[in-house]
N, C-alpha and C positions, 0 to 999 in steps of 0.2 A: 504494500500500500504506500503512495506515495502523497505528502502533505503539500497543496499547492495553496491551500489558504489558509490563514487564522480570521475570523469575524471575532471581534469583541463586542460586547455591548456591555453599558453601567448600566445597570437599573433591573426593575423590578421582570419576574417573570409572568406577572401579572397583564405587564404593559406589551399591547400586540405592535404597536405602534413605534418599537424601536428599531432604529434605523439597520444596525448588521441582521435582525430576525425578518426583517423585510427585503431584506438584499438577501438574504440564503434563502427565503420561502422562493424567491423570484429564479436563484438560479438553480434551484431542486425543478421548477416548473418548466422551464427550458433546458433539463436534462442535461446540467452542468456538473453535476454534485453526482457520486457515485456513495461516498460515507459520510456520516458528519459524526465530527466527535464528541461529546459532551462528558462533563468529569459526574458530572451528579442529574436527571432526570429533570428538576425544578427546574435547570442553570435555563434551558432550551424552552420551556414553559411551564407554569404551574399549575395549569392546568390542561386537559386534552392532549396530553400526550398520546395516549393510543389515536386520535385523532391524525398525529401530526404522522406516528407510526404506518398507518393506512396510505397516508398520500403521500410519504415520502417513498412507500413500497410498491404506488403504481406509478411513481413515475422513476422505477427501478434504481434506487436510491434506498440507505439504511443507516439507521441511529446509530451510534456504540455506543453504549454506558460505559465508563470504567470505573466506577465506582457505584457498584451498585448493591445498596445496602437495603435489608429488609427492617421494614418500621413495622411494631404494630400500630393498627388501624386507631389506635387513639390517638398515637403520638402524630401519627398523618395528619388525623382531623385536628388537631390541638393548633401545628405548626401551618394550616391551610388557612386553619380560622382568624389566626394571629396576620398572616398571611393579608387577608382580606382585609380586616380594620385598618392594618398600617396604611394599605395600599390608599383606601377610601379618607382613612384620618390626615394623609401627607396630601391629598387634594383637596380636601377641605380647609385643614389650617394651613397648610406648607411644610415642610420637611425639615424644615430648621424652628420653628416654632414649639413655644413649651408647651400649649396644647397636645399637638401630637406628639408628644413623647409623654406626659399624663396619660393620654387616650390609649396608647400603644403599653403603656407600662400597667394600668390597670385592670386592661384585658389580658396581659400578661399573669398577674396576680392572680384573677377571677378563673383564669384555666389552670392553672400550676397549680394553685392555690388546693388543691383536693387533699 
């Protein structure tokens, strides 16, 4: 196997709307991409993955995980859930805001918290 790209992206896996996940969706579509590598399943999206699995399998293209770790199903939904408020909390207040980081830290609390 030969590496002929790196895409990076900052930011959430949440957000479909980032520029390297737009530019690999695009050259998966025009049958540029043969594997794509990802270190952890979330990094690539946080959601629909088997989604992204399917389309990247017809247009004969494939994921690698290399780190792929089994979670139980709470710690999934725990880190999905958390997941979501930051994503929803950093667009409401901003990301540097002490709002979101109360908002983020105390649904932290309320799920840990068991």
């Amino acid at each position: 196997m030969r590496l002929d790209e790196i895409i990076t992206d900052i930011g959430s896996g949440l957000n479909e709307g980032r520029r390297g996940f737009r530019k690999l969706l695009g050259m998966v579509a025009k049958k540029e991409v043969e594997s794509v590598i990802v270190t952890y399943r979330d990094r690539l999206t946080r959601f629909g993955f088997e989604t992204l699995e399917f389309f990247f399998g017809v247009m004969d293209a494939r994921i690698v995980v290399i780190n792929e770790e089994e979670k139980a199903s709470h710690e999934e939904l725990v880190e999905d859930l958390i997941s979501i408020v930051s994503h929803f909390a950093g667009k409401l207040y901003g990301l540097r805001s002490h709002r979101y980081k109360r908002v983020v830290e105390g649904v932290k609390e309320l799920i840990e918290g068991d």
